[in-house]
Backbone as a printed PyTorch tensor [residue, N CA C, xyz], in Angstrom:
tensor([[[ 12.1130,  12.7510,  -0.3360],
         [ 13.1370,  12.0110,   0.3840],
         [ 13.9710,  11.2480,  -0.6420]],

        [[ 15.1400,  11.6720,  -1.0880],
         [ 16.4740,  11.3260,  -1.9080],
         [ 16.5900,   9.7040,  -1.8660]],

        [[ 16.4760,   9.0970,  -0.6840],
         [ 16.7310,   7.9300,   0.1000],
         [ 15.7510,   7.0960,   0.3670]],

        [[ 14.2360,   7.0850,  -0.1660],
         [ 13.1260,   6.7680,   0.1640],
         [ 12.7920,   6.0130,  -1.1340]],

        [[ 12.9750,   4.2780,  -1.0320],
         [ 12.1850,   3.5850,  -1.9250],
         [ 10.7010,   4.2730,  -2.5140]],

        [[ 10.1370,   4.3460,  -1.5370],
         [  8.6550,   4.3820,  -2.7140],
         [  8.7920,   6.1100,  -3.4510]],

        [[  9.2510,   6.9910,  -3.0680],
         [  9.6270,   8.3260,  -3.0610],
         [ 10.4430,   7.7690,  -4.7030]],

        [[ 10.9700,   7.2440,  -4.3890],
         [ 12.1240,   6.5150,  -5.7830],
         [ 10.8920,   6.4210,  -7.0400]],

        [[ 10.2590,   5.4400,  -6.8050],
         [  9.2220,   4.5040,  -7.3220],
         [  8.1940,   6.3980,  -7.9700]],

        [[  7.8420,   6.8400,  -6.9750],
         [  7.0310,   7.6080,  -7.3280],
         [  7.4450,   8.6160,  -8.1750]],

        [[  8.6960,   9.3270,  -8.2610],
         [  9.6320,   9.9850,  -8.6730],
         [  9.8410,   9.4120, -10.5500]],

        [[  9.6510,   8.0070, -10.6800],
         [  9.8160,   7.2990, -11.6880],
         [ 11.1740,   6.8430, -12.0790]],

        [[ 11.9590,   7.1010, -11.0290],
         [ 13.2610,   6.9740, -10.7020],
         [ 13.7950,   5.0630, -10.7230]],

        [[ 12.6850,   4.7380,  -9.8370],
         [ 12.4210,   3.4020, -10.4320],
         [ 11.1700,   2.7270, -11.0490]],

        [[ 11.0160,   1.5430, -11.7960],
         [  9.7540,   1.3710, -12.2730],
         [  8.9320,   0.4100, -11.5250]],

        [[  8.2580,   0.6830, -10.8040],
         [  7.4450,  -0.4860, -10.2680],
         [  6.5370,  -1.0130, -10.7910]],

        [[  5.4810,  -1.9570, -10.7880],
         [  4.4620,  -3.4830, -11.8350],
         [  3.0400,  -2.1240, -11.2910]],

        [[  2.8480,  -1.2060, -11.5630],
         [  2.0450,  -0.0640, -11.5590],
         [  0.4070,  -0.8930, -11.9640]],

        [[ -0.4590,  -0.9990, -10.9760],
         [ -1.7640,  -1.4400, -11.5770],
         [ -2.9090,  -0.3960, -11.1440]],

        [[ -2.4850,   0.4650, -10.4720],
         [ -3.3350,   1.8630, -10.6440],
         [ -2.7630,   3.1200, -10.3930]],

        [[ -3.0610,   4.2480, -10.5400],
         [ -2.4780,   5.3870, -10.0820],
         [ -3.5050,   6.5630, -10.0560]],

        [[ -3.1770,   7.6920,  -9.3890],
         [ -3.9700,   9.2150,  -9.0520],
         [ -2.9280,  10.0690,  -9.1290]],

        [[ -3.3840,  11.4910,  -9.0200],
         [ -2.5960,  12.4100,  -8.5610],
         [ -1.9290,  12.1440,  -7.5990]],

        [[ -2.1470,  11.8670,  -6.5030],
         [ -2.1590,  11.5140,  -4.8830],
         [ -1.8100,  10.4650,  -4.7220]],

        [[ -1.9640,   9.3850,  -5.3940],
         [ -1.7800,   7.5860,  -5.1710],
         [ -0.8180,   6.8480,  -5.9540]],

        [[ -0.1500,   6.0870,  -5.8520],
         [  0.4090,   4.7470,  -6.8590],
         [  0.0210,   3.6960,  -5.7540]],

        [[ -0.2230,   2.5130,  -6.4570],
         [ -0.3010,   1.3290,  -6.2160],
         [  0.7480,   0.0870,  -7.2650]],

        [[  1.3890,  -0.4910,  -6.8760],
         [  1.8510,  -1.2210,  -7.4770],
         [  2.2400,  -2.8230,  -6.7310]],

        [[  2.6780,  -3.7770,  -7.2100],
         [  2.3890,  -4.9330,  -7.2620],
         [  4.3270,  -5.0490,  -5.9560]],

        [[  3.7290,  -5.8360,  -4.8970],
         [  5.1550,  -6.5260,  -3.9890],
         [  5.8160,  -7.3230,  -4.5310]],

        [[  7.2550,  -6.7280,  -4.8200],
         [  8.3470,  -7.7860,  -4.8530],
         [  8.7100,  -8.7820,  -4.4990]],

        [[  7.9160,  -8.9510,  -2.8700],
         [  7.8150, -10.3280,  -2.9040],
         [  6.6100, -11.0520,  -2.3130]],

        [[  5.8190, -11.5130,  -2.8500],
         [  4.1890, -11.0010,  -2.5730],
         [  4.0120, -12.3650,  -1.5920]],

        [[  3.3090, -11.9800,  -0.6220],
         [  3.0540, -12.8630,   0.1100],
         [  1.4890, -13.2440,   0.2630]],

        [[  0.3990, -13.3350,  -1.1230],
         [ -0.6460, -13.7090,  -1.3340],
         [ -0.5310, -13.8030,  -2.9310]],

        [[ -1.4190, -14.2650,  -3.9180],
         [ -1.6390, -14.1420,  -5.0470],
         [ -1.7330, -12.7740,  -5.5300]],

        [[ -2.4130, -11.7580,  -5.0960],
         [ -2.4420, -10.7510,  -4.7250],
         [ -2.0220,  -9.8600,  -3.5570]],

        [[ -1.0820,  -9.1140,  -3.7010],
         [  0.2780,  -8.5400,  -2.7700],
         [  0.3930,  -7.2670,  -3.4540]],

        [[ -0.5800,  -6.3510,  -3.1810],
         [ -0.2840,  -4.7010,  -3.8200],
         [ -0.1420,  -3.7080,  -2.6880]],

        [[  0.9900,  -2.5200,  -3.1860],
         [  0.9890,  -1.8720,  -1.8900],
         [  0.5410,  -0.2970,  -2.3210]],

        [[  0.1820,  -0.1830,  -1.9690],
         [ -0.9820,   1.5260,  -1.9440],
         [  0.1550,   2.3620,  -0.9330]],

        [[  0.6740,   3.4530,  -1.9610],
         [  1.4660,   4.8570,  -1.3380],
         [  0.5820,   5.6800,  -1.4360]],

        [[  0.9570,   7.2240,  -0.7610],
         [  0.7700,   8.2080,  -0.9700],
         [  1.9490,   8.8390,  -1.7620]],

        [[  1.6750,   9.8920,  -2.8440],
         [  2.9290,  10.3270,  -3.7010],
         [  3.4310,  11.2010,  -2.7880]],

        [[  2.8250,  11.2300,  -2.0850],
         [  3.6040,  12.6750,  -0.9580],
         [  4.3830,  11.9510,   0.1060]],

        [[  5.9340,  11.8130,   0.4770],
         [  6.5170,  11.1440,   1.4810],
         [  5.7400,  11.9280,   3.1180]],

        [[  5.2870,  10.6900,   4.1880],
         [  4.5800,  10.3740,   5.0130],
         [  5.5520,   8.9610,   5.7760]],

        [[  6.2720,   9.2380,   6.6200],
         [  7.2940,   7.6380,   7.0900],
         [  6.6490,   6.7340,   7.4600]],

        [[  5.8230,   7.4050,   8.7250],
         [  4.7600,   6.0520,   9.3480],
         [  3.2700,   7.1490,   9.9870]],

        [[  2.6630,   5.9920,  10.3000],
         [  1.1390,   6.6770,  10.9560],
         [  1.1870,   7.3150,  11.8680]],

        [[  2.2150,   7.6820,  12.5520],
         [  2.4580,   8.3260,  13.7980],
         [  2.5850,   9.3030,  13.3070]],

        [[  3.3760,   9.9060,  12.0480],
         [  3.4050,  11.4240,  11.1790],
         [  2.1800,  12.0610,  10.6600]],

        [[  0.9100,  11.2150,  10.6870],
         [ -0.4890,  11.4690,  10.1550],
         [ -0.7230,  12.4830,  10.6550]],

        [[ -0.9800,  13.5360,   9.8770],
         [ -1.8170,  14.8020,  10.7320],
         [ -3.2310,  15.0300,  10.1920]],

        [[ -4.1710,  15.6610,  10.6080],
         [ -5.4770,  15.8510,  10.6450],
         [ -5.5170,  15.8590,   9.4030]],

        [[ -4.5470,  16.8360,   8.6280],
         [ -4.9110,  17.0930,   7.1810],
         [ -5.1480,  16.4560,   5.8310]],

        [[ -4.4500,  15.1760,   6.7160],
         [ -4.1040,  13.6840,   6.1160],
         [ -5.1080,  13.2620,   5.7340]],

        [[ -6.3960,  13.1620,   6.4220],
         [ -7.2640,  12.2280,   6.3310],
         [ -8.1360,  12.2840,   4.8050]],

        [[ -8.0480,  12.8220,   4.2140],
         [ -8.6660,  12.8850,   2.6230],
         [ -7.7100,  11.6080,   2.2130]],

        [[ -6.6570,  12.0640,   2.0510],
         [ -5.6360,  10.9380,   1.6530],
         [ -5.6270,   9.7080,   1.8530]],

        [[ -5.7240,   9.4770,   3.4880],
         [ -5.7530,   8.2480,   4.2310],
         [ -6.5880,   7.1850,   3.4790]],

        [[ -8.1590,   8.0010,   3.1160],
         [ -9.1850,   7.7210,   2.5900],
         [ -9.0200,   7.3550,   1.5210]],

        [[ -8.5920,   8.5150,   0.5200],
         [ -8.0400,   8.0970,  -1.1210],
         [ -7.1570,   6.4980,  -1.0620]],

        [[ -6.6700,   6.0140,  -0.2210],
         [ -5.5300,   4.8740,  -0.0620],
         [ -6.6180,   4.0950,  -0.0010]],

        [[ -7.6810,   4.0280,   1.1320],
         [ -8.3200,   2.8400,   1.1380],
         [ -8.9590,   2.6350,   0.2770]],

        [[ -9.8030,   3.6380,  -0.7640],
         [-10.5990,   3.6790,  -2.2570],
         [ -9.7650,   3.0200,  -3.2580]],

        [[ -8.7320,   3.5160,  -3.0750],
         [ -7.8040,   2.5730,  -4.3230],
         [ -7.5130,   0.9780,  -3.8440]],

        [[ -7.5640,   0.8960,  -2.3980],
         [ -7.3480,  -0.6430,  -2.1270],
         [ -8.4680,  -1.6140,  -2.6240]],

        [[-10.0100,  -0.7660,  -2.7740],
         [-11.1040,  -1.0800,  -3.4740],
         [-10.7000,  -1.7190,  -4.4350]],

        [[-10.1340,  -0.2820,  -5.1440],
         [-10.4610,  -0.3410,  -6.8620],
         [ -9.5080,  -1.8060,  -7.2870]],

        [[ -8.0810,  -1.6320,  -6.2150],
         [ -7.3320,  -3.1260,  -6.5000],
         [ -7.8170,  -4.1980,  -6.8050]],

        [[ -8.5910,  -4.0810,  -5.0970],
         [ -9.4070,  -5.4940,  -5.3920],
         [-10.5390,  -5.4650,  -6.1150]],

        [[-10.8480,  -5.1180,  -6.9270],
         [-12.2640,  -5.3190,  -7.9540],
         [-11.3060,  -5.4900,  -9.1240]],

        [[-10.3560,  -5.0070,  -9.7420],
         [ -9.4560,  -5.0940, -10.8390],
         [ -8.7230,  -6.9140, -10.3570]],

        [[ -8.6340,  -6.8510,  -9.5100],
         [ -7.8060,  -8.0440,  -9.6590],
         [ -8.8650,  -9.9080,  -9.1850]],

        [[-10.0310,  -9.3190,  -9.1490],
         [-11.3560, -10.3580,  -8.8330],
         [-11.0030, -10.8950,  -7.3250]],

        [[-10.6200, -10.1860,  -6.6160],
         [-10.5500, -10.4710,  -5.3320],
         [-11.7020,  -9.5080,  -4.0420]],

        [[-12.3670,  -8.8180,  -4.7110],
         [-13.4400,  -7.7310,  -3.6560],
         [-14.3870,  -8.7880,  -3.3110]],

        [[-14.8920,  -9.4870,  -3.8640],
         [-16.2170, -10.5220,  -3.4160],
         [-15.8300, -11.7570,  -2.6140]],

        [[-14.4860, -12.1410,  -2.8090],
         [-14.3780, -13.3570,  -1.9910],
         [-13.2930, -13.0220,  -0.6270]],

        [[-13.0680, -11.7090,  -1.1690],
         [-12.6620, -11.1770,   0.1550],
         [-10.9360, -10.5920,   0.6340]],

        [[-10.5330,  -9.9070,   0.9090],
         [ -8.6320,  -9.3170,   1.2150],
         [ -8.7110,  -8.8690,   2.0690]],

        [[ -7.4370,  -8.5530,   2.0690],
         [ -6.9650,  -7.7360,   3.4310],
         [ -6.4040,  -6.5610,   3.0780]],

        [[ -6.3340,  -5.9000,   4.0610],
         [ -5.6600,  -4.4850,   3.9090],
         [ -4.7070,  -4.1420,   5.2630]],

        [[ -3.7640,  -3.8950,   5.4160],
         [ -2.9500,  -4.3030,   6.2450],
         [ -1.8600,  -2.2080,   6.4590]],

        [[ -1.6630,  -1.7260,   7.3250],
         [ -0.7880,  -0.7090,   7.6170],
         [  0.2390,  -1.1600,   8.4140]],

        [[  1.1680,  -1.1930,   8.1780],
         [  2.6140,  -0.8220,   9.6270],
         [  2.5830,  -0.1130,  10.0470]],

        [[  2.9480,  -0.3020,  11.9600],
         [  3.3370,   0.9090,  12.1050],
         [  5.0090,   0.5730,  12.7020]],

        [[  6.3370,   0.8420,  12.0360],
         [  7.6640,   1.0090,  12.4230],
         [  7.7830,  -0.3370,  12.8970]],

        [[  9.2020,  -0.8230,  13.1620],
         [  9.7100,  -1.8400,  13.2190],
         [  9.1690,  -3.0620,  13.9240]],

        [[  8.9730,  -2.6520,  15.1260],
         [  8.0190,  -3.8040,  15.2380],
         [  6.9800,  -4.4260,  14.8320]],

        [[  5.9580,  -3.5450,  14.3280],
         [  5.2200,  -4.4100,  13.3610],
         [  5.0040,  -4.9070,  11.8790]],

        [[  6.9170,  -4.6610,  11.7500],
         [  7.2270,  -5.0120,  10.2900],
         [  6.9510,  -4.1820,   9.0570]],

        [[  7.2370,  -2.7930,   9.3410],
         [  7.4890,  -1.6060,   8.5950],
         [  8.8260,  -1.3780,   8.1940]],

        [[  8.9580,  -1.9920,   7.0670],
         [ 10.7510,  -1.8230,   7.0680],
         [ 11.0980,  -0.5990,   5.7820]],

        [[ 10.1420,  -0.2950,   4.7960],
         [ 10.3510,   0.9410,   4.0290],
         [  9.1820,   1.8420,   4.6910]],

        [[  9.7930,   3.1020,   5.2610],
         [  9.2290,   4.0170,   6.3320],
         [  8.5710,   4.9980,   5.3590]],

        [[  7.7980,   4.6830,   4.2050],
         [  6.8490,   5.6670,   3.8590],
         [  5.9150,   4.9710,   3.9330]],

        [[  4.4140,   5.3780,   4.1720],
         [  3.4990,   4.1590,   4.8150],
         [  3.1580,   3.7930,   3.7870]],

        [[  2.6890,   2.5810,   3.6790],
         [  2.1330,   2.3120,   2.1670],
         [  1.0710,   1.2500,   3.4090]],

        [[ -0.0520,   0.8980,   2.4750],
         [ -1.3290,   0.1490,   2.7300],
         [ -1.1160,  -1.6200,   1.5850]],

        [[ -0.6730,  -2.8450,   2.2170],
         [ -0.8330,  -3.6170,   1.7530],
         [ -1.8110,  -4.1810,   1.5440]],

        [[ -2.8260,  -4.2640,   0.0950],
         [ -3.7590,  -4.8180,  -0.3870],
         [ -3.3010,  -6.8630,  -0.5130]],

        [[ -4.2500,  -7.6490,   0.2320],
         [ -3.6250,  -8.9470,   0.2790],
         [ -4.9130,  -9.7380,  -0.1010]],

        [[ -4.5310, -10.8610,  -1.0900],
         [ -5.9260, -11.8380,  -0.9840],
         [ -5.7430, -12.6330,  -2.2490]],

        [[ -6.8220, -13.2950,  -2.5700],
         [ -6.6250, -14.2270,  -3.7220],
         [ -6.3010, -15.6040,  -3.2720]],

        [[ -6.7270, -16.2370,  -1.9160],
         [ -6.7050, -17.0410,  -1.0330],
         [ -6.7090, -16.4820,   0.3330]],

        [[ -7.0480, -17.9990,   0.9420],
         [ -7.9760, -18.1150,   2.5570],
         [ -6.6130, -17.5500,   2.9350]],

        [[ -6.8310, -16.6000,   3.5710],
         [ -5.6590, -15.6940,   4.5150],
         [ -6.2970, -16.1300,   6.2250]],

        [[ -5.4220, -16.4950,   7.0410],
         [ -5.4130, -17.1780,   8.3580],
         [ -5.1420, -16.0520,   9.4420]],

        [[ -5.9430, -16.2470,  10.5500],
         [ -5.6800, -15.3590,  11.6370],
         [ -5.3670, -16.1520,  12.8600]],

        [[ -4.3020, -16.0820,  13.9760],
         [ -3.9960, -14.3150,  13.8090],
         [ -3.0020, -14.1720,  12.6070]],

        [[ -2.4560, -13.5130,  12.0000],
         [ -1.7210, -13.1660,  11.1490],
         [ -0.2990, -13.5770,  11.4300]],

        [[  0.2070, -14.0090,  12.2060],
         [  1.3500, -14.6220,  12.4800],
         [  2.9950, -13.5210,  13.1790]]])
């Protein structure tokens, strides 16, 4: 997708704060992070939202949440605890439509989520 921020990002078209990567994965650091830790987990393959998920997906899906792991153990946030967060489309505040998985934490995060 020509027009697709993370597609951009993945492409190397732009450079994003990169703190892990796979064949299959980038993770890199939010522009505008709304925890101490604010990383967002793509798939390199454009995917808009969870509603496009097909069966075949699910290796992937999986690979996203393993790397949200590996985030949080790299960044000393797995033991005291994050979040992991999906959109789905505008209403629930999906505003770049390739799904990415926000890794969040590094402080007391409050529910409901606001």
């Amino acid at each position: 997708m020509s027009d697709c921020l993370f597609c951009k990002m993945v492409s190397g078209a732009i450079k994003p704060n990169t703190v892990f990567e796979t064949p299959n994965i980038l993770a890199f650091r939010d522009i505008h992070p709304q925890a101490p830790t604010h990383v967002l987990v793509v798939p390199k393959r454009h995917i808009a939202t969870i509603n496009d998920l097909k069966p075949e997906d699910t290796e992937l899906v999986g690979e996203m949440l393993l790397a949200a792991q590996t985030v949080a153990q790299q960044d000393g946030i797995a033991q005291s605890g994050y979040r992991t967060v999906l959109n789905c489309n505008a209403d629930a505040g999906q505003s770049v439509f390739h799904i990415h998985l926000h890794v969040l934490g590094g402080r007391a995060l409050g529910w409901p989520p606001g």
